[in-house]
Every structure is written in C-alpha cells, then in structure tokens.
N, C-alpha and C positions, 0 to 999 in steps of 0.2 A: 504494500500500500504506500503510497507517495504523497497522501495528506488526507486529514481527518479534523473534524471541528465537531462541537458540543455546542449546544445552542445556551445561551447566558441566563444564568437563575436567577442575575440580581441586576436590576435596572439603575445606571450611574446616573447621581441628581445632575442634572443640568449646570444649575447654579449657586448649588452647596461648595463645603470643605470639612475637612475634617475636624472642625473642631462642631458640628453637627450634633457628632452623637453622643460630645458629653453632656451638648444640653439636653438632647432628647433620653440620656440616661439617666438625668438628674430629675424629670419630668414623669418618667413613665416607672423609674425601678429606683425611685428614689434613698428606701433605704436598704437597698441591696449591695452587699462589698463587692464592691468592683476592683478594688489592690488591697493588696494587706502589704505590709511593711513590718520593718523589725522596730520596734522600740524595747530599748533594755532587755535587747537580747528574747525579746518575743516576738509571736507572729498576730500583727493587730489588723483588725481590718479597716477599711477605707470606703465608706458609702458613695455612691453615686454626688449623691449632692456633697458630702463633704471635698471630693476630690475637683469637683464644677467648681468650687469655693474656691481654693487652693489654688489650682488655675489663674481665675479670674483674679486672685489679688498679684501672682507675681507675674503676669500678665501687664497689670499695672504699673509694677514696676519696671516693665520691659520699658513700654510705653514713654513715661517718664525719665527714661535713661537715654532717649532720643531715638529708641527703634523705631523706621517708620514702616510703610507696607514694602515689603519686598526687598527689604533690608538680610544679609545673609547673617545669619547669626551660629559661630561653630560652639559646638558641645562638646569635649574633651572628656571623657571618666568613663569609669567601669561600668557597668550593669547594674541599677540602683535606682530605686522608687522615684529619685529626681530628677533620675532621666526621662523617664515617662511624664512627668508632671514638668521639666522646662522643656521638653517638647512639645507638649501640650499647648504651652503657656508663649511658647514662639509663634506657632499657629493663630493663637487668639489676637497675639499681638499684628497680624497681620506678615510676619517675615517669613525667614525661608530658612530652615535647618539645617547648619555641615555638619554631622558626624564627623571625629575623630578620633580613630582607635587609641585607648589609654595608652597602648605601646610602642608611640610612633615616638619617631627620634623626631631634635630640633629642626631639622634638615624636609621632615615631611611636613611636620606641624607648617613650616612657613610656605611651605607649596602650596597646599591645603588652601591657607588661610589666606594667601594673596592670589592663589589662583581665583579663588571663591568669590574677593573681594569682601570677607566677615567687617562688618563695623564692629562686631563685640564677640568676646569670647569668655563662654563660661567655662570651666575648669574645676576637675573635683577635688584635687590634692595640691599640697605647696612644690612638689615635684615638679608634679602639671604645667603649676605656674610660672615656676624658674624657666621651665622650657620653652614658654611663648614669651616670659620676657627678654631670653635671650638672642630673640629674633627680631623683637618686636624695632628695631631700627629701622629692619628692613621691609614693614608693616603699615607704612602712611596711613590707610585706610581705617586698620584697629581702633576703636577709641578708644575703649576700654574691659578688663578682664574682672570675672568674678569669680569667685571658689566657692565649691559646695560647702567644703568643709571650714569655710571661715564664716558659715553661716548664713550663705547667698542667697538664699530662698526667704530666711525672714529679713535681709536686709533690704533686698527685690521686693517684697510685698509693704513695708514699710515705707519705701520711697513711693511708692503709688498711692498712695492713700489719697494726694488730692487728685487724682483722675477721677473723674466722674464713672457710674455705671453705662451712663449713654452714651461717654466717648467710647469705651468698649463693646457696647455692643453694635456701634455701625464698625470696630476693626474686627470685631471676629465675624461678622459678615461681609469684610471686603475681598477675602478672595475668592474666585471661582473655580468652577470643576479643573479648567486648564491651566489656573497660575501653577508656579513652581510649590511644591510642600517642602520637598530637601533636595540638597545635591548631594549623591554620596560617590566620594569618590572610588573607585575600581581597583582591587588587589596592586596592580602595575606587576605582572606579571613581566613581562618582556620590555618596559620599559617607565616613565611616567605616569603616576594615576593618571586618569581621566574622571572630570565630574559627570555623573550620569544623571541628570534632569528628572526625578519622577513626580509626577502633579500630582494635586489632591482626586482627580479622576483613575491617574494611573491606583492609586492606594486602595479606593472604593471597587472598582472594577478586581481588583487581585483579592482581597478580604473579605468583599461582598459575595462573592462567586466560590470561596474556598469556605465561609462560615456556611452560603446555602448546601454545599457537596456533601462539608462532614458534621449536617447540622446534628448527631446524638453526640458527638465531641465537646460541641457549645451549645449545653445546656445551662440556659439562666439560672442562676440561683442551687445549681447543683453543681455543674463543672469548674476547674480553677487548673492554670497551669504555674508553672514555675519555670522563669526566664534565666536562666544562668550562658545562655549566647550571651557573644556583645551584642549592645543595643545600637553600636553604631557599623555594626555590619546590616546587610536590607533583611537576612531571615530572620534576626532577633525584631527587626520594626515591622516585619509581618506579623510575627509573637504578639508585640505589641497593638495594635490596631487590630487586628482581628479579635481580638479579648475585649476591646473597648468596643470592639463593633457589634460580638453576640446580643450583650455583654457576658463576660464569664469574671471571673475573679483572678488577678492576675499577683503576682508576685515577684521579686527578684534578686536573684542570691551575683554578689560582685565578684565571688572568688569559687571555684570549683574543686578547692583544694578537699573542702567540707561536706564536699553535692551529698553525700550518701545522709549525712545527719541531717541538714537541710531537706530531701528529702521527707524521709520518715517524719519530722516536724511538720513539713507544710503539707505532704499527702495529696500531691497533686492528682487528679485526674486526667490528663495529658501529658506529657512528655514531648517537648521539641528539643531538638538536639542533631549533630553529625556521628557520624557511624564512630569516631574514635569514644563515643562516650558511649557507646552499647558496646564496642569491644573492651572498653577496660572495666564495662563490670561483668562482661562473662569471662574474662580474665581470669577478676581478683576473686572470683568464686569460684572459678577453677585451681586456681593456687590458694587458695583457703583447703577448699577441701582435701589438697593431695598435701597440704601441710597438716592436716586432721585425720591423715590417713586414707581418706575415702575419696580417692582420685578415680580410683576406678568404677566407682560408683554413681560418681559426677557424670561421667563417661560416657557411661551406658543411659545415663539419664540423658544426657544430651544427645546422643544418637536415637535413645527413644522420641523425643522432641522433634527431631528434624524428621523420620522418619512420620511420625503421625500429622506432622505439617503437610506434607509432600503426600501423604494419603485422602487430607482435605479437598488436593488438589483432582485425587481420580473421582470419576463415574460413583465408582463401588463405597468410599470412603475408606477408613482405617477398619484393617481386621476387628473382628472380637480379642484375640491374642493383641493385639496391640493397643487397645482401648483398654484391657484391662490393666497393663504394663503403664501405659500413661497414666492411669489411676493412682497406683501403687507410687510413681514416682510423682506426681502431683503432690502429693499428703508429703512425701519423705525431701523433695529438692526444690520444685518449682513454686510450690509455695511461701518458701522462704524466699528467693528469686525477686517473687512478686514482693515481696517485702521490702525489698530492698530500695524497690524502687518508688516507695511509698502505699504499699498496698492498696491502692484505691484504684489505680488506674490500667486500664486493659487497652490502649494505643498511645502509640507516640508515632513523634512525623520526621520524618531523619532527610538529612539536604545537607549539600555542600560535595558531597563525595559518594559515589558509590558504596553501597552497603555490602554487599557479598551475599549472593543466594546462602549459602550454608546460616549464616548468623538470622538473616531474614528467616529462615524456616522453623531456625532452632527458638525463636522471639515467641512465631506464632504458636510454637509446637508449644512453650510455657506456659501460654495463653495472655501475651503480652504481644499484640500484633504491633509491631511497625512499618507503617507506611512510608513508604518511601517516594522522593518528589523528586524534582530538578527542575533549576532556575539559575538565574544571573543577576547580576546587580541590575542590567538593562530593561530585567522583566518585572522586575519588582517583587523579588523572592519565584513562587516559585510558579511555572508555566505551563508544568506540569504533575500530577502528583497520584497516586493508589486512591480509588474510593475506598471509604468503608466496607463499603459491601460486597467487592467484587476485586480483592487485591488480585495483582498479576506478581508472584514474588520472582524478580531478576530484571525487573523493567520498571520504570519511573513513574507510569501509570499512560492516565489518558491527559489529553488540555486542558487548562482549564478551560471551565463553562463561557462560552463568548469568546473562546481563540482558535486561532487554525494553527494546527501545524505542517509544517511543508517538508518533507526530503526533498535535498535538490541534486539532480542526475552525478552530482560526486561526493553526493552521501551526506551533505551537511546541512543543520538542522536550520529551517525558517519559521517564523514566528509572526503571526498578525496577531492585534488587538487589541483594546483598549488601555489595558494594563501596562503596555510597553511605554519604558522609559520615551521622551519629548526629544532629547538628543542630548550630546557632549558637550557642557559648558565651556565656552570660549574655543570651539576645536568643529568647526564647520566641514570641516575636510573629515575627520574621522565619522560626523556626526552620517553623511554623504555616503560614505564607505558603508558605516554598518546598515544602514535602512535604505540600501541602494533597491530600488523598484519596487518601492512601498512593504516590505520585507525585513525584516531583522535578521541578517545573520549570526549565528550564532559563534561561530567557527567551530563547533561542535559535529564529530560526526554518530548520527543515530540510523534507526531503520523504527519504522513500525507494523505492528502485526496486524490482522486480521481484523482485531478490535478495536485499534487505534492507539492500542499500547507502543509506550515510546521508550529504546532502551538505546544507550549511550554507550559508543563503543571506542571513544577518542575524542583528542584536539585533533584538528587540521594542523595546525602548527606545530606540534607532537610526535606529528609521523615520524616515526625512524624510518629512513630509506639504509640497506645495509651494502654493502660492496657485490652481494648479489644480486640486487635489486627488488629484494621482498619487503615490502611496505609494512611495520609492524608500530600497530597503535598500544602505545606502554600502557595505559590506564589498566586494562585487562589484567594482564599477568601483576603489575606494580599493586593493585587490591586485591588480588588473592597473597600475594606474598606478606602483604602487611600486614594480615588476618593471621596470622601465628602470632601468639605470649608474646615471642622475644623480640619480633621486628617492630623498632620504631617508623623505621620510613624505608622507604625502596626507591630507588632512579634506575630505571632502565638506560641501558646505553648502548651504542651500538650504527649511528649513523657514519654510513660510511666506510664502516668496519666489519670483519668477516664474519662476525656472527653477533648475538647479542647478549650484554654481559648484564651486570647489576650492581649500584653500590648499595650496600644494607646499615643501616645505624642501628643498635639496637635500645630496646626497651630499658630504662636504667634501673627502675623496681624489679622488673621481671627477670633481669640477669640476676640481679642478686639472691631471688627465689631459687632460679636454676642454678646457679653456681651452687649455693648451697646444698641441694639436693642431691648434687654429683662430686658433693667432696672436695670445689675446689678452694683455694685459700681465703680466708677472712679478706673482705675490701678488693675481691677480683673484679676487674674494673673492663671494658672492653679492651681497651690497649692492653691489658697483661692476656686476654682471654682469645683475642680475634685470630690466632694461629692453631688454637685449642683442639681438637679434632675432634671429641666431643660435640661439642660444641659450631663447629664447620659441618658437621654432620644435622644436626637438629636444624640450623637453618636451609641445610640442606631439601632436608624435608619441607621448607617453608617454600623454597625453591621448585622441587617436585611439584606441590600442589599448585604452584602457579603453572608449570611448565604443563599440566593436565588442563588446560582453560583454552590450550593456542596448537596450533600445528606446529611439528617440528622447527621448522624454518625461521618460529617466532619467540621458539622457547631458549632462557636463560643458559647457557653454556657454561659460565663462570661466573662468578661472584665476588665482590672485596666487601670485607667489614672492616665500615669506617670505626676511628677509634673516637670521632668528635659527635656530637648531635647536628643533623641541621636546625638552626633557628632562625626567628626573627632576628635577633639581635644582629649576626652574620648579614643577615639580608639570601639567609636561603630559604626562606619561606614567608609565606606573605601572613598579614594578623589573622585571615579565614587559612593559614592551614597549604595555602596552594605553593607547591615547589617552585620555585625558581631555579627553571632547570642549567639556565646560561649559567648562575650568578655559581650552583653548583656543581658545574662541571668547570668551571673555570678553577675554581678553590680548590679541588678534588684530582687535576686535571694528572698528576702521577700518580694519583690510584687508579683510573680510569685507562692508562697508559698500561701499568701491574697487572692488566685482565687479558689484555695480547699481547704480551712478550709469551715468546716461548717457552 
C-alpha cells in the first residue's frame, strides 16, 4: 500500500488557542484535579479553577514585564508543574514559547535564544542562569531572565496585580488557530537546530484527534499520567496538552533517577515514555530476580508473556496449557511487574525510538500493553501511533485521524495534515525542502500494510552503502542489539567498507551486575572488561540477535566495545537520545579503523 488516511475525530476551532481549554476546564470540571504537584514532599492536587487562577495571575505578570502578542518567550528547566503553568501563562499572555532542554551548553542556549529572537527568558536553576548570562552580551534582544527557583512565579504574579482582568482577557483571546504557540527547536542531528513553527491549530489537531483515538486512556476524573519526559522536547508537550485537553490529571517528576518511587506514589494510569524506560525496568527485574536467585524463573515467565502475546495475535488464541501457565505466573511475576509501574495502569504510549517486537509482546503478554507511535518534532509528536483496540505489535500503528500518509517510490515516509509543523523559523530554504509539493518529508524510510499500518525501517541519510554495494539501514539491527542488559548504545558502521561492523558502549549498572555474577574483580569497569571473553561472548549474543533481524549481507561481522559512554555532554547524542553518528564516528574514528584491520 503506498498511502492510507483516517478520516479526523476532532474538529480544529477556527479561531481558538490553546489557552481555550483551561477556561473551558475551569467552567465545566471545575473542581476536578487537573495537576497535582509535590508540596513537602507530597503529591497535592490542583483543581481546574485553581490552576485557571495560577495562570491568569502570572500571566499578568508576563504582561506587565512588557511581553507583548507574539513576543518569543524561552523556558529553560526540567520537567516540573511550572513548566506546565508558564507555558500556560505565555499562551495567555499572548507570546510564543522556546523550549530549552535543561542540558544545553552556553553555546546552544545563545543559538536558541537569538535564533528565536526571546525578549525574556525564564530559567529554573542559578546554573541555568549563569549560562544565559554568560551569553547574554551576545543577546540585544533579551530583556530580561527569571528563575523558578528564586521564586519567579510568585514574583510574576505579584508584579501583575495592576493588570486588569479585561486587559487579559482580550490577550488570551488574541491569538488564533494559525498564530505560532512555540518554536521548538530540532535535535540538530547532522548539523544546526532548526526552529520548527507548530501553531495553536497544529496542537489541537495532534491532541484532539489522539484524546478522541485512545478516549478509555482519558478518562475524566478517573485517569492521571505522570510526565517524567522533558517538557521541552514536542512528546512531553503532547503529554502535556492532551491531559489538559481530556482533561485527565497530570503530574510531573524533574528527575528519573527516583521514577520507580514516584511511580508507586503517584499510581498513574498511563504511562508515556521511550523504549529505554520499558527496557530498564525489564532489566532491573530481570537482575533482581537472578540476584534472588530466580532468574530462571523470570525467564520462563517472560517467555511465557511473549508467547501468550503473540497467541492474542492468532485466529485460535493462547492454548489452555498456556492460559493456564500465564495464570500461574500472573499471581507469582507479573503482578509485581504491574506494581512496579504503579499498579493502576494497563497502557503506556512509547515514541522516540523503536521498541523491539520481543519487549512489545512481553508488555502485552504482563498485561501492560504499550502502544507504540512515531513522530517528529515537524509533526507535532506523534503522526502516527497503535489504537487501543487493534495494536499491530512491530509497527507504529495507523495516522492519525485527519492525516494521510504517503510512501514515496524510494520508500520515504510523506505526511499531510493539519497537525504538521507551519515551517523552519528564519530558514525558508529548509522550510521549501521539507514540504516540497504540499508534502512533508520525513527522511524517514517506512512501508505500510494492508491496514494502513506504518512500520519504520531507516533514515534516508543512514543508509550504509558498503564497498559491495548492499544498502543497509542501521536502525534495525542497532535496536535489537541495544535490547540486551548490557548494551548501552550500538552505531553500526560500515559505509564504504567491506562489511558491516559495530561500536557497543555498555550499560554501567548492568556491567557491574554481570561482572559480579561471573566473578570478575570489584570496580570492573569497561576499559579493564572490553577484551574479556566472557564477556565479548555475551555481547556476542546481543550481536547474534540483531544479526537474526537482517540478511547476511547486512549482519554485524565485528564489533568494538567502547570503553567511554556516548553522551550529550560529548555532543554524541542529542537531549531526545538521537546519535550523532558524524560527531561519533569522528571521536571513535580508530576504533572504527580496529574492526578492518586484519
């Protein structure tokens, strides 16, 4: 099939914005908790009208600090309740939202923020702020910075107090379906972020259409998720808006070091997240148990799981012998499972990266479906995503409701519809490129099935071409490979060269379990381990299982483990996670050399 569209479930207002539905929440569900926050270390909740309140006063304050309509105003910090409420409160005031990820260096912060053209920047930490005043010379436009943590919300709401309610209520009615809501700028994978323009239309159209899909997910007054994405990447501001748009009760944890207690505490009924946060809790429960002895047990439980997944999927369903088996280990494994993850909830919706059929089956098979979606920053999260009711596990789902998708004759994915980004701020030339004949490319290469299911097999820009001429798209093999304990990251390599090799980083928790386990010395660290044989063998096997995904011609021959991590810090990975394959093969460039020598 070479395109498929879903006809649109939710009708975009003409001449709304987003700050619509916190009055219409504060109106119709007024004392229903719509956020809860931590005070003194608890989880309180936040009624519609009180958080309208909250809004509208630092709001005022916006106002009063000289934000006018259209004014770009950047956000700076973690994942934290006042993110959600001075995005809110930038909306009302009429401007236009930059994200920026808490982990950017001085160097991005001022790109960001003079590319953007910010009059003001809020900021959560004295860190934060050291790092945009270190710029801030080269910042004319900046006027000025506020910090969360120096109390910026009630100092924001205090300076507004002589705003009237009627000068706010003609600015949170000035913008329309098509003004700008934020620019966020783009990983910069291969080069420069780009700002990518999504309107208050794009938001309504992505939210509207994804609340009406998985409407028993957002349930009023019964459902609640918990945001520990960043909020200034587009899936956490999907999180965000689609919760305010059901309404559902939203929450928000800053640091994920603690997600598992957080969890359990806040008992979300949703789950949003990328696939590395569903493999390190089937991980750390897989190395629990085989540290409690009962690895083998784990085991069989999980092959039970994946197997009675994959038996939902036939005609006949799971055997008797196998319904009864999933019983048995229901009561004994997967119930704790479900615990772990706040035992209330039975889906979560995974983006950013491919998940892996195996951990998808073994989710479902616990009776923790997750749906899995894909999206870009251009689309405004996610373009594509699994129904409730009809998951396809290995494929990214069907459109959303009101988009087409297109294959175009060299396999790469196009995109119509309302939801899609407006274009590249200040960059007309890329803007041209990417929605070249009313179309979005993606540089994405996908196929879809029968149903309209859409499954993602590459970049375009990715392709390995190898000195034989066998075009090998890394995504494939690189996520089955990383789907092992011990592999932190995987880079395929191999353009140009006579076969294709791999560099591996490994896991640093998960070394230290397996080292343990096989005896080797207290504080083995990858540099003393990566020669190990052992241990060259076990990733071996991580190897194997990708090298079963691809045809010969595309499978891993050799392998290096690296002794460093890739990170952000480096600049070999972007704040969502994405390789920066130049930036790592440059750094790496005589390991990558150590895989063909003789």
């Amino acid at each position: 099939m070479r395109e498929f569209s879903l006809p649109a479930l939710y009708e975009v207002p003409s001449d709304g914005n987003l700050t619509d539905l916190i009055r219409r929440n504060a109106a119709q569900h007024a004392d229903v908790a719509v956020m809860s926050r931590k005070v003194a270390g608890v989880w309180t909740d936040v009624t519609a009208t009180q958080f309208l309140a909250e809004v509208r006063a630092v709001a005022k304050g916006l106002m009063a600090a000289g934000v006018e309509p259209g004014d770009r105003v950047a956000l700076l910090s973690r994942t934290r309740y006042e993110w959600v409420l001075l995005d809110f409160a930038i909306w009302s005031a009429g401007a236009v939202t930059v994200p920026v990820y808490e982990t950017s260096s001085a160097e991005q912060i001022q790109w960001i923020l003079g590319d953007s053209g910010a009059t003001l920047c809020i900021v959560e930490s004295e860190a934060h702020q050291a790092s945009v005043v270190s710029v801030q010379a080269n910042l004319p436009g900046l006027k000025g910075i506020w910090q969360i943590e120096e109390d910026a919300v009630r100092q924001m709401s205090a300076l507004g107090e002589e705003i009237s309610d009627e000068a706010l209520d003609l600015r949170m009615t000035s913008a329309k379906a098509d003004d700008p809501a934020t620019i966020v700028y783009t990983s910069g994978t291969t080069g420069r972020p780009k700002g990518c323009v999504l309107t208050h239309r794009s938001f309504f159209a992505e939210c509207g259409n994804v609340v009406e899909r998985l409407k028993p997910l957002f349930r009023t007054g019964e459902c609640s998720v918990l945001l520990f994405l960043p909020a200034a990447h587009v899936f956490g501001r999907l999180v965000e808006v689609a919760s305010v748009m059901a309404p559902i009760k939203l929450g928000c944890v800053p640091d994920i070091k603690n997600l598992t207690d957080e969890l359990a505490a806040f008992r979300p009924t949703l789950i949003l997240g990328v696939p590395r946060v569903f493999e390190k809790v089937y991980n750390s429960a897989r190395a629990k148990a085989q540290a409690d002895g009962k690895g083998k047990i784990f085991d069989k439980a999980a092959n039970t799981a994946i197997a009675y997944s994959r038996a939902l999927s036939t005609p006949q369903g799971p055997s008797v012998g196998l319904k009864f088996k999933h019983k048995v280990f229901d009561r004994l494994v997967y119930s704790k499972l479900r615990a772990v993850l706040g035992g209330r909830g039975e889906y979560a919706i995974s983006g950013g990266a491919p998940l892996g059929e195996r951990l998808g089956h073994f989710y479902r098979g616990i009776g923790f479906t997750v749906l899995e979606g894909y999206g870009l920053t251009e689309t405004c999260a996610a373009t594509a995503f699994n129904p409730w009711d009809r998951q396809k596990i290995g494929t990214v789902g069907q459109p959303l409701p009101g988009s087409v998708v297109r294959i175009a004759d060299d396999g790469e994915v196009l995109l119509h519809g309302e939801h899609l980004f407006a274009g590249y701020w200040n960059n007309e030339a890329s803007t041209a490129e990417a929605l070249a004949d009313g179309w979005f490319h993606t540089g994405d290469i996908g196929t879809l099935d029968e149903d309209g299911y859409l499954a993602i097999t590459g970049r375009k820009k990715e392709i390995i071409v190898t000195a034989g001429g066998k075009n090998v798209a890394p995504a494939v093999i690189e996520d089955r490979i990383r789907g092992h304990a011990l592999v932190a990251e995987c880079m395929v390599v191999g353009d140009g060269r006579p076969f294709v090799g791999a560099l591996v980083t490994l896991d640093e928790e998960f070394l230290g379990h397996w080292a343990e386990e096989h005896g080797k010395p207290v504080g083995s660290t990858a540099l003393s381990l990566r020669e190990d044989p052992e241990l060259l063998a076990e990733v071996q096997r991580a190897v194997d299982d990708g090298n079963a995904a691809v045809s010969k011609a595309e499978s891993v021959r050799k392998f290096r483990i690296l002794a460093a991590q890739f990170t952000e810090e480096a600049g070999h990975i972007t704040p969502s996670l994405k390789l920066k394959r130049n930036v790592v093969a440059k750094d790496f460039a005589d390991e990558v050399e150590s895989i063909y020598r003789a």
